[in-house]
C-alpha positions, 0 to 999 in steps of 0.5 A: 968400709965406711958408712955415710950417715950424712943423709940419715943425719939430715932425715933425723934432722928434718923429723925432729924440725917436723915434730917441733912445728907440728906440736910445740907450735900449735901448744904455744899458739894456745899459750898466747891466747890464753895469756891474752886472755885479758884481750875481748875474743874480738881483740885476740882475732883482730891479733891473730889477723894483724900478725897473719897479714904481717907475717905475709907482707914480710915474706913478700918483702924480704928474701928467704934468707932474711928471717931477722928482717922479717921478724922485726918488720912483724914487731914493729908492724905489731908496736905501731898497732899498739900491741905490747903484749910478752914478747915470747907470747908474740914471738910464739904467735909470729912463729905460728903463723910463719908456719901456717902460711909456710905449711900452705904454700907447700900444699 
Protein backbone atom coordinates (compact mmCIF):
# COMPACT_ATOMS: atom_id res chain seq x y z
CA UNK A 1 0.00 0.00 0.00
CA UNK A 2 1.43 3.50 -1.01
CA UNK A 3 0.54 6.70 0.75
CA UNK A 4 0.44 9.83 -1.26
CA UNK A 5 2.10 12.55 0.50
CA UNK A 6 1.94 14.95 -2.31
CA UNK A 7 -1.28 17.03 -0.48
CA UNK A 8 0.75 16.95 3.21
CA UNK A 9 3.67 18.29 1.06
CA UNK A 10 2.07 21.04 -0.30
CA UNK A 11 0.09 21.94 3.18
CA UNK A 12 3.64 21.77 4.70
CA UNK A 13 4.82 23.96 1.77
CA UNK A 14 2.19 26.80 2.10
CA UNK A 15 2.73 27.03 6.20
CA UNK A 16 6.03 27.66 5.94
CA UNK A 17 5.27 30.44 2.90
CA UNK A 18 2.52 31.61 5.55
CA UNK A 19 4.99 32.06 8.30
CA UNK A 20 7.78 33.50 6.33
CA UNK A 21 5.18 36.63 5.26
CA UNK A 22 3.60 36.71 8.47
CA UNK A 23 7.05 37.20 10.43
CA UNK A 24 10.37 37.82 8.42
CA UNK A 25 8.16 40.24 6.13
CA UNK A 26 7.14 42.65 8.91
CA UNK A 27 10.78 42.36 10.93
CA UNK A 28 12.55 43.59 7.59
CA UNK A 29 9.81 45.98 7.08
CA UNK A 30 11.29 47.45 10.31
CA UNK A 31 14.86 46.67 9.21
CA UNK A 32 14.27 49.39 6.48
CA UNK A 33 13.04 51.94 8.09
CA UNK A 34 15.58 51.86 10.72
CA UNK A 35 18.26 51.84 8.28
CA UNK A 36 16.59 55.01 6.64
CA UNK A 37 16.82 56.42 9.55
CA UNK A 38 18.75 59.30 8.09
CA UNK A 39 15.11 59.82 6.14
CA UNK A 40 12.92 62.71 8.25
CA UNK A 41 9.71 60.79 9.48
CA UNK A 42 8.11 62.48 6.78
CA UNK A 43 10.62 61.26 3.97
CA UNK A 44 10.17 57.43 5.10
CA UNK A 45 6.26 57.88 4.84
CA UNK A 46 6.63 59.60 1.57
CA UNK A 47 8.73 56.16 0.78
CA UNK A 48 6.47 53.93 2.10
CA UNK A 49 3.58 55.53 -0.11
CA UNK A 50 5.46 55.91 -3.31
CA UNK A 51 6.52 52.05 -2.83
CA UNK A 52 2.76 51.25 -2.10
CA UNK A 53 1.35 53.16 -5.19
CA UNK A 54 3.92 51.53 -7.28
CA UNK A 55 3.73 48.11 -6.23
CA UNK A 56 -0.36 48.83 -7.15
CA UNK A 57 0.45 50.18 -10.56
CA UNK A 58 2.29 47.00 -11.04
CA UNK A 59 -0.13 44.49 -10.12
CA UNK A 60 -2.50 46.69 -12.47
CA UNK A 61 0.14 46.32 -15.45
CA UNK A 62 1.53 43.19 -15.39
CA UNK A 63 0.06 39.89 -15.31
CA UNK A 64 0.38 37.52 -12.39
CA UNK A 65 3.02 35.55 -13.55
CA UNK A 66 5.30 38.54 -14.42
CA UNK A 67 6.97 39.13 -10.96
CA UNK A 68 10.39 40.23 -12.25
CA UNK A 69 8.52 42.93 -14.62
CA UNK A 70 6.80 44.14 -11.89
CA UNK A 71 9.76 44.52 -9.39
CA UNK A 72 11.74 46.33 -11.97
CA UNK A 73 8.58 48.70 -13.05
CA UNK A 74 8.78 49.51 -8.51
CA UNK A 75 12.57 50.11 -8.89
CA UNK A 76 12.58 51.88 -11.51
CA UNK A 77 9.50 54.05 -10.54
CA UNK A 78 11.56 54.12 -7.12
CA UNK A 79 15.22 55.69 -9.03
CA UNK A 80 13.00 58.02 -11.13
CA UNK A 81 11.85 59.64 -7.50
CA UNK A 82 15.45 59.68 -6.55
CA UNK A 83 15.39 56.88 -4.08
CA UNK A 84 18.86 55.18 -4.07
CA UNK A 85 18.95 53.75 -0.99
CA UNK A 86 20.49 49.60 -0.16
CA UNK A 87 18.72 47.57 -2.54
CA UNK A 88 17.96 44.74 -0.10
CA UNK A 89 16.32 47.56 2.33
CA UNK A 90 14.32 48.36 -0.94
CA UNK A 91 13.73 44.82 -2.10
CA UNK A 92 12.38 44.14 1.66
CA UNK A 93 10.24 47.18 1.63
CA UNK A 94 8.53 46.29 -2.15
CA UNK A 95 7.93 42.81 -0.68
CA UNK A 96 6.35 44.22 1.99
CA UNK A 97 3.97 45.84 0.46
CA UNK A 98 3.17 43.10 -2.07
CA UNK A 99 2.19 41.61 0.76
CA UNK A 100 0.06 43.87 2.53
CA UNK A 101 -1.78 44.66 -0.84
CA UNK A 102 -1.89 40.73 -1.65
CA UNK A 103 -3.19 40.07 2.11
CA UNK A 104 -6.03 42.67 1.53
CA UNK A 105 -7.28 41.46 -1.59
CA UNK A 106 -7.71 38.32 -0.16
CA UNK A 107 -9.87 39.53 2.91
Amino acid sequence: MQIDLTQIVLSIIALIGTVLTGFVIPILKVKLLSENSKLSENQQMLLKATINTAVTAAEQIYKSDEGMKKKAYVLSILEQQGYKADTSAIDAAVEAAVFQIKKSISE
